[in-house]
PDB file with SEQRES, HELIX, SHEET and CRYST1 records, atoms N, CA, C and O in Angstrom:
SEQRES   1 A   53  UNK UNK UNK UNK UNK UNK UNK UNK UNK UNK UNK UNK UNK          
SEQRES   2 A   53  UNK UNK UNK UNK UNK UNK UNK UNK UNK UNK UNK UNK UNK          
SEQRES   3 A   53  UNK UNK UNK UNK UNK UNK UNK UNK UNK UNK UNK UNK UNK          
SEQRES   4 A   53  UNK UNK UNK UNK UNK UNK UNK UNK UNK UNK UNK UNK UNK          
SEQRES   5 A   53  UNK                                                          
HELIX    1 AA1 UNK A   13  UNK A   17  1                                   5    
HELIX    2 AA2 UNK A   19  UNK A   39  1                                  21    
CRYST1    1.000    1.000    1.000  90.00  90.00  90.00 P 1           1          
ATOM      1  N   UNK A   1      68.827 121.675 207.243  1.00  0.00           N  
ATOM      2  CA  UNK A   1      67.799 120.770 207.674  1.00  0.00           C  
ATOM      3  C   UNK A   1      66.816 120.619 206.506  1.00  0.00           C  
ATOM      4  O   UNK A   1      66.488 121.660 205.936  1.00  0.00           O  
ATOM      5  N   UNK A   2      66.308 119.468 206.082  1.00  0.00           N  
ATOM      6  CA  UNK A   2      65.543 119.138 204.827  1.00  0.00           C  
ATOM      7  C   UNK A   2      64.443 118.017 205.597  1.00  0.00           C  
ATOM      8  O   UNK A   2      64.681 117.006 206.257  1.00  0.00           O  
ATOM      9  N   UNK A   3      62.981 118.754 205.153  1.00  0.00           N  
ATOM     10  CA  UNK A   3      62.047 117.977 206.501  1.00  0.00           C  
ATOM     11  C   UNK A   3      61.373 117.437 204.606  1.00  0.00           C  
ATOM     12  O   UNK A   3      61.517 118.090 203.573  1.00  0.00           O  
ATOM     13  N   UNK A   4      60.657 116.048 204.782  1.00  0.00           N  
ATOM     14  CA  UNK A   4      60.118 115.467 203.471  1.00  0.00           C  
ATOM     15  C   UNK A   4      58.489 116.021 203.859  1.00  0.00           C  
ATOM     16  O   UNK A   4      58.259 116.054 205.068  1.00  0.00           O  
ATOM     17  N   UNK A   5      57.744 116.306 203.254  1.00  0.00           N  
ATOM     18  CA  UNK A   5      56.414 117.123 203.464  1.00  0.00           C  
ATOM     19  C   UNK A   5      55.274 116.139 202.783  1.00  0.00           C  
ATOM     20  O   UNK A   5      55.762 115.938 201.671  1.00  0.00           O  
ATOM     21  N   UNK A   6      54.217 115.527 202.827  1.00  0.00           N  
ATOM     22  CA  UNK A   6      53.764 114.947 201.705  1.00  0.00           C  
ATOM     23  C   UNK A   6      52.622 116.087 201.155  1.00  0.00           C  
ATOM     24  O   UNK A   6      51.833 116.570 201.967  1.00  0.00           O  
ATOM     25  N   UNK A   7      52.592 116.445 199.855  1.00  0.00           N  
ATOM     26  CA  UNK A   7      51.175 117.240 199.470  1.00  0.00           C  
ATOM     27  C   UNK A   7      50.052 117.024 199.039  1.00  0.00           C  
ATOM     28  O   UNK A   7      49.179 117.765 198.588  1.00  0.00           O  
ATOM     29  N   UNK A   8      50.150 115.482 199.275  1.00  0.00           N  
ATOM     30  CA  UNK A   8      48.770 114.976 198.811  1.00  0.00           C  
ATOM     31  C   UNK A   8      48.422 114.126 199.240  1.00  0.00           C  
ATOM     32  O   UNK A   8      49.206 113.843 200.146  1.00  0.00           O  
ATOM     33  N   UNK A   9      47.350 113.151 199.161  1.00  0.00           N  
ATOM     34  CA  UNK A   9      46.834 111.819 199.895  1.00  0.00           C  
ATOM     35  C   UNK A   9      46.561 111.926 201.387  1.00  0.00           C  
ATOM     36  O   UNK A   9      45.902 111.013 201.884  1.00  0.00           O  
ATOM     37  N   UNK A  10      47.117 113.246 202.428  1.00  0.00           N  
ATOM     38  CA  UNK A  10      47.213 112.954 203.747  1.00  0.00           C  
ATOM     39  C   UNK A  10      45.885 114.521 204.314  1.00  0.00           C  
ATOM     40  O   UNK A  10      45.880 115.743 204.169  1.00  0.00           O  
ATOM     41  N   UNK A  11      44.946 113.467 204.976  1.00  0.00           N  
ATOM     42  CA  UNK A  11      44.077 114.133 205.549  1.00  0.00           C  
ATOM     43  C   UNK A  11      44.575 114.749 206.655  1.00  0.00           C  
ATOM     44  O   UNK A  11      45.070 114.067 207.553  1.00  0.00           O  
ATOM     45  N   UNK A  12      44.508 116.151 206.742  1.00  0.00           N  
ATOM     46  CA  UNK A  12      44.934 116.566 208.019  1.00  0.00           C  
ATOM     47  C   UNK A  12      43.175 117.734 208.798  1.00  0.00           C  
ATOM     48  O   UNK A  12      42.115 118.009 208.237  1.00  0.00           O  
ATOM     49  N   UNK A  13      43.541 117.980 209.811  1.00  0.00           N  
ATOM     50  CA  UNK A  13      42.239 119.147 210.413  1.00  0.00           C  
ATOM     51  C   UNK A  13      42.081 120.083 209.546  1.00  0.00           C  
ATOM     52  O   UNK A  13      40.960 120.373 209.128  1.00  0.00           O  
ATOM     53  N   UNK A  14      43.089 120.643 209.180  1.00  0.00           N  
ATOM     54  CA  UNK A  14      43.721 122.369 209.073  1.00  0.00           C  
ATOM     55  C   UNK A  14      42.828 122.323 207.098  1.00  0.00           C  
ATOM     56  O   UNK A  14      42.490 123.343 206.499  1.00  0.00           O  
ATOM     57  N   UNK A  15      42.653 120.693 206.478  1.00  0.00           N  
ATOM     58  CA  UNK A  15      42.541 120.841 205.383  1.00  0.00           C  
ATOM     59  C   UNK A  15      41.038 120.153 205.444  1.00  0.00           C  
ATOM     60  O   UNK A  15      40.430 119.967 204.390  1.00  0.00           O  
ATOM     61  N   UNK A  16      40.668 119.916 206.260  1.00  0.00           N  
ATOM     62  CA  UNK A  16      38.928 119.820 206.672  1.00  0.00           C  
ATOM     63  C   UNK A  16      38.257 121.243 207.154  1.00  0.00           C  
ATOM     64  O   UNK A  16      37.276 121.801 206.661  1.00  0.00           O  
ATOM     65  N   UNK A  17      39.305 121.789 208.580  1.00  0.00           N  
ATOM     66  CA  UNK A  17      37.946 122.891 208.285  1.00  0.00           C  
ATOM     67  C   UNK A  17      38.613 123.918 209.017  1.00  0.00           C  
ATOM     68  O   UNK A  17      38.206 124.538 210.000  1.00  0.00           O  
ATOM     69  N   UNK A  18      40.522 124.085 207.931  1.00  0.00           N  
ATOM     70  CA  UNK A  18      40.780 125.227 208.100  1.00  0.00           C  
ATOM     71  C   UNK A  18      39.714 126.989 207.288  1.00  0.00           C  
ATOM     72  O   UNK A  18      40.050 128.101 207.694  1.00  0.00           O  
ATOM     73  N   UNK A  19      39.169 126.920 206.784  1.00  0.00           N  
ATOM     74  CA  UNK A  19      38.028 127.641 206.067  1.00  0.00           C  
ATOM     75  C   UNK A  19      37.214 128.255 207.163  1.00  0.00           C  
ATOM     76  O   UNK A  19      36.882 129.441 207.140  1.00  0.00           O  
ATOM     77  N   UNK A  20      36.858 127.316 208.248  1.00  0.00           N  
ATOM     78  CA  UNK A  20      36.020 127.639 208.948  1.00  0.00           C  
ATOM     79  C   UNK A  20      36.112 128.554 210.167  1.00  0.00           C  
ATOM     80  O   UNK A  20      35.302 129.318 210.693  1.00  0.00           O  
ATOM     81  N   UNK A  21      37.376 128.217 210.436  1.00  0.00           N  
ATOM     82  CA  UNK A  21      38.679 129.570 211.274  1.00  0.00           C  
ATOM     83  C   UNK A  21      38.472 131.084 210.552  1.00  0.00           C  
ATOM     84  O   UNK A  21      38.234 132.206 210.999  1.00  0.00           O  
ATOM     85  N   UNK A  22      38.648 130.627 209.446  1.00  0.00           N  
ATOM     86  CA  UNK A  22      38.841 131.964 208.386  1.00  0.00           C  
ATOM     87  C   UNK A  22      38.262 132.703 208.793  1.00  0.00           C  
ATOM     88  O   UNK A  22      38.496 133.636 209.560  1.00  0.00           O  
ATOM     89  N   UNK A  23      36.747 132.070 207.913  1.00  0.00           N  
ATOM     90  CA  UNK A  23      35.641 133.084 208.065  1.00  0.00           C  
ATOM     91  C   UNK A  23      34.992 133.693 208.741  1.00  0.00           C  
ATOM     92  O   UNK A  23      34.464 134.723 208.322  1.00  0.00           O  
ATOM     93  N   UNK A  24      34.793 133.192 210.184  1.00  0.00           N  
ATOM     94  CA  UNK A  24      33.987 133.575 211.429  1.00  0.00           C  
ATOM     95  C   UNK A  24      35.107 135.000 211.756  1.00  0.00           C  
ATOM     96  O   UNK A  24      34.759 136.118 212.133  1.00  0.00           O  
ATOM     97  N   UNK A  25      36.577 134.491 211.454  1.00  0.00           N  
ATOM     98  CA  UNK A  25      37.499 135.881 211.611  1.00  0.00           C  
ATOM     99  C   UNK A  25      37.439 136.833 211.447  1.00  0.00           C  
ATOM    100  O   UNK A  25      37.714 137.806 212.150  1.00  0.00           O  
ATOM    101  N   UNK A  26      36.833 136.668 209.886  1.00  0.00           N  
ATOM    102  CA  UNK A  26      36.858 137.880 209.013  1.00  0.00           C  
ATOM    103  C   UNK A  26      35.651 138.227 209.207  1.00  0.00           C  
ATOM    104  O   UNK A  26      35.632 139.456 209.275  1.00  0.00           O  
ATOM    105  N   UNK A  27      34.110 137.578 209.397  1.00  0.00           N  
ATOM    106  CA  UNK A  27      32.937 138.157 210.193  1.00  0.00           C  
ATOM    107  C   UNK A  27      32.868 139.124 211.506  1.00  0.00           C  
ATOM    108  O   UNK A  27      32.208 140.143 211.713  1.00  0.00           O  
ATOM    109  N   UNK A  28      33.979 138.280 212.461  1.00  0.00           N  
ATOM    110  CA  UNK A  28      34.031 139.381 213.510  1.00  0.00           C  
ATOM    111  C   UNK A  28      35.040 140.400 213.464  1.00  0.00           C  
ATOM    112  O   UNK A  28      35.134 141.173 214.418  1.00  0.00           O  
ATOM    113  N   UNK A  29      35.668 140.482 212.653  1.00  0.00           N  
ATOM    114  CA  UNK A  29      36.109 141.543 212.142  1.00  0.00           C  
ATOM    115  C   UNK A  29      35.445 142.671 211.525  1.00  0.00           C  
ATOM    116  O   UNK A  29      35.660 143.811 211.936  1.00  0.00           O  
ATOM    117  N   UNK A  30      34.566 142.408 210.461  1.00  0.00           N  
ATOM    118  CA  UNK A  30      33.412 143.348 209.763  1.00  0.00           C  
ATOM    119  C   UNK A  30      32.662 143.869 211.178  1.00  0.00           C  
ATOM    120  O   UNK A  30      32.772 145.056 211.486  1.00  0.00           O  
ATOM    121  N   UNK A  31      31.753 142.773 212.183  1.00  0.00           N  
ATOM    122  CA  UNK A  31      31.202 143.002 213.300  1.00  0.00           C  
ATOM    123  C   UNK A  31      31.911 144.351 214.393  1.00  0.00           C  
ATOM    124  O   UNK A  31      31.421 145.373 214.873  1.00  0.00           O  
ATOM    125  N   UNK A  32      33.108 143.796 214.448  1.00  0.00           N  
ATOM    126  CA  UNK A  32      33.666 145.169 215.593  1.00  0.00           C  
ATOM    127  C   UNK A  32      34.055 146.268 214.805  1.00  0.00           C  
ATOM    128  O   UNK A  32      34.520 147.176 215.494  1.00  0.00           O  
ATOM    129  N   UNK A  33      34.015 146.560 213.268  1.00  0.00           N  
ATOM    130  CA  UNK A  33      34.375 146.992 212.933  1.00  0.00           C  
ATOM    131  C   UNK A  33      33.209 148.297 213.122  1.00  0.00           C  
ATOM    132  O   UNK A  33      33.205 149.411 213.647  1.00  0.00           O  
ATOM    133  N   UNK A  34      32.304 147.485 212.407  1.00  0.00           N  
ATOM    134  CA  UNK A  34      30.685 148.180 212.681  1.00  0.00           C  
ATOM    135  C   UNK A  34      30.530 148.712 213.786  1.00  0.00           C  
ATOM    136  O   UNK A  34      30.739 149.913 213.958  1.00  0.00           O  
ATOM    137  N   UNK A  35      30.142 147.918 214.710  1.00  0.00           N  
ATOM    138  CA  UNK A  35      30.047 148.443 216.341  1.00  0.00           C  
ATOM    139  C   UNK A  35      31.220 149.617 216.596  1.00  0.00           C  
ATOM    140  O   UNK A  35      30.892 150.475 217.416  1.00  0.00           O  
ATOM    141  N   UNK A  36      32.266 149.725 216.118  1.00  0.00           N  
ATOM    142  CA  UNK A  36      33.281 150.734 216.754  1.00  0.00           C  
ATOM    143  C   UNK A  36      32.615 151.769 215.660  1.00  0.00           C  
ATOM    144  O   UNK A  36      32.096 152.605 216.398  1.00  0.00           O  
ATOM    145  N   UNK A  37      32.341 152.177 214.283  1.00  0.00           N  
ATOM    146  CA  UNK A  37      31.528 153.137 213.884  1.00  0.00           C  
ATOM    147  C   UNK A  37      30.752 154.025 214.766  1.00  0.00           C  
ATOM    148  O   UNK A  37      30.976 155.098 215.327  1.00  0.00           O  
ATOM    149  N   UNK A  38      29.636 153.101 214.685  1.00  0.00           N  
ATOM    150  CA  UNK A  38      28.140 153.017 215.155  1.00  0.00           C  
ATOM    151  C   UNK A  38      28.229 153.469 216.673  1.00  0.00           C  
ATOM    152  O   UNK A  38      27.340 154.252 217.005  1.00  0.00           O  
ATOM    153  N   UNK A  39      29.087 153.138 217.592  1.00  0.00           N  
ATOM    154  CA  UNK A  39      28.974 153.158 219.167  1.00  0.00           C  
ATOM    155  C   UNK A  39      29.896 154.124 218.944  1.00  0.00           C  
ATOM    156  O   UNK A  39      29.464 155.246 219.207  1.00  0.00           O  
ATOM    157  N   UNK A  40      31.099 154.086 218.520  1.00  0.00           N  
ATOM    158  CA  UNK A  40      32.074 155.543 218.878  1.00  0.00           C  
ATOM    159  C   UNK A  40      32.755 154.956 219.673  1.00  0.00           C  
ATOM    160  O   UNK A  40      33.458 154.309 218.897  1.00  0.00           O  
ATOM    161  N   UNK A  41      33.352 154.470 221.470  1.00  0.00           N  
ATOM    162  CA  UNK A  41      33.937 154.211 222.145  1.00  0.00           C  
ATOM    163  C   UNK A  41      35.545 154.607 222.333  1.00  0.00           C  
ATOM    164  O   UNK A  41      36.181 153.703 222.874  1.00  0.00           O  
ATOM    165  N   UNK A  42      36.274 155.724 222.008  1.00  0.00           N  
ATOM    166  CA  UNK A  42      37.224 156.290 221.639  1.00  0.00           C  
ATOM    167  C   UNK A  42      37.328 156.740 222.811  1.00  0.00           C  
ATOM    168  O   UNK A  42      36.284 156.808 223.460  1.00  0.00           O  
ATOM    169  N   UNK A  43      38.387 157.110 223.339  1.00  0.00           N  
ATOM    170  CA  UNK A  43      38.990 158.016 224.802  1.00  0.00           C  
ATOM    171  C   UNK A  43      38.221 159.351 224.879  1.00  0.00           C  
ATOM    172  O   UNK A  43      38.078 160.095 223.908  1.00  0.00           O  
ATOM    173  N   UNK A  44      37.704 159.607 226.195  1.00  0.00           N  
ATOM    174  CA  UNK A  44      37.327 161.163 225.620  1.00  0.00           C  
ATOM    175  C   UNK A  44      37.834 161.870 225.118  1.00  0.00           C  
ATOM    176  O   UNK A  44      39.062 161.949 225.087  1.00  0.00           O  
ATOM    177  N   UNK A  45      36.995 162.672 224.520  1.00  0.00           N  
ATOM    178  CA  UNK A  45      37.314 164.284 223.475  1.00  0.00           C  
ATOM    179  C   UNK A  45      38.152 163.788 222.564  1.00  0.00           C  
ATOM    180  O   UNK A  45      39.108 164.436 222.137  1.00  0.00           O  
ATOM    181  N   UNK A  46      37.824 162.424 222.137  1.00  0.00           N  
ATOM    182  CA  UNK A  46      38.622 162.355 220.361  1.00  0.00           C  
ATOM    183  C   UNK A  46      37.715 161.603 219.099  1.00  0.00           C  
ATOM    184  O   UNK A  46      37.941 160.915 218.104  1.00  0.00           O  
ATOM    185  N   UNK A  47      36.673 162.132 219.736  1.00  0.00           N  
ATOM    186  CA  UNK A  47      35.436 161.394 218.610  1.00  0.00           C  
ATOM    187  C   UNK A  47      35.097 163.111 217.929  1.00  0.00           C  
ATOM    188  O   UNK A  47      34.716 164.241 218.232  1.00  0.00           O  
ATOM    189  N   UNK A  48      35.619 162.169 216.712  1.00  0.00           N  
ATOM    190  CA  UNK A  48      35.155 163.319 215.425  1.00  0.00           C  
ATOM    191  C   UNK A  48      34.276 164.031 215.555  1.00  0.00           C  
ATOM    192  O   UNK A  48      34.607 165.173 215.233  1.00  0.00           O  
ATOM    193  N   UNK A  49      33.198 163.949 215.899  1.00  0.00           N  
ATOM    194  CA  UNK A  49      31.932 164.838 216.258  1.00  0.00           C  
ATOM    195  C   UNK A  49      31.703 165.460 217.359  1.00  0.00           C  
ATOM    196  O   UNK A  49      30.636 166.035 217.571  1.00  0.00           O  
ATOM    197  N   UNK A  50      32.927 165.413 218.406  1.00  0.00           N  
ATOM    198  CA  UNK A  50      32.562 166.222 219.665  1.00  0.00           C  
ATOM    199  C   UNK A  50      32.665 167.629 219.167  1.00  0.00           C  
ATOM    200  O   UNK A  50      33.307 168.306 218.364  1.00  0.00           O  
ATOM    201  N   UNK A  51      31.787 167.717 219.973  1.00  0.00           N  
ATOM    202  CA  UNK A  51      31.310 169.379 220.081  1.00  0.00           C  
ATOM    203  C   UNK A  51      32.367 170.278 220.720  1.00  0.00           C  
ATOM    204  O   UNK A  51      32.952 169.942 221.749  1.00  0.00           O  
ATOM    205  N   UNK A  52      32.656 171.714 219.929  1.00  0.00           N  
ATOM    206  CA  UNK A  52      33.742 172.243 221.236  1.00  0.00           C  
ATOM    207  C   UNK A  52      33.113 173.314 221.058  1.00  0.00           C  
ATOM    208  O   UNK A  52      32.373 173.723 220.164  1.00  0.00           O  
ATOM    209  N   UNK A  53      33.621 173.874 222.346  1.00  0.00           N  
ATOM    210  CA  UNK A  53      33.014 175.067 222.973  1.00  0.00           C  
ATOM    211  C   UNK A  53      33.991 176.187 223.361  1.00  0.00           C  
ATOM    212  O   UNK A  53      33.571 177.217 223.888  1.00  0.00           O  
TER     213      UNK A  53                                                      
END                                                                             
């Protein structure tokens, strides 16, 4: 199967404001990344800092 593609001249969405997908991605990515630090939220008794007794 041989599909003809054009690579230039043709406005598409993805080349207006594929960028804009990106980045908010990779923001909330950094974001939960932080919050899962910071908050901990792990199953009990498997956060690095629990205390044992």
């Amino acid at each position: 199967m041989c599909i003809d593609v054009p690579t230039e001249g043709v406005r598409t969405v993805y080349a207006r404001f594929g960028d804009w997908l990106g980045w908010p991605s990779v923001i909330l990515v950094g974001l939960f990344s932080v919050s899962a630090i910071v908050f901990g939220g792990g199953a009990p008794g498997t956060h690095l800092l629990a205390a044992r007794n």
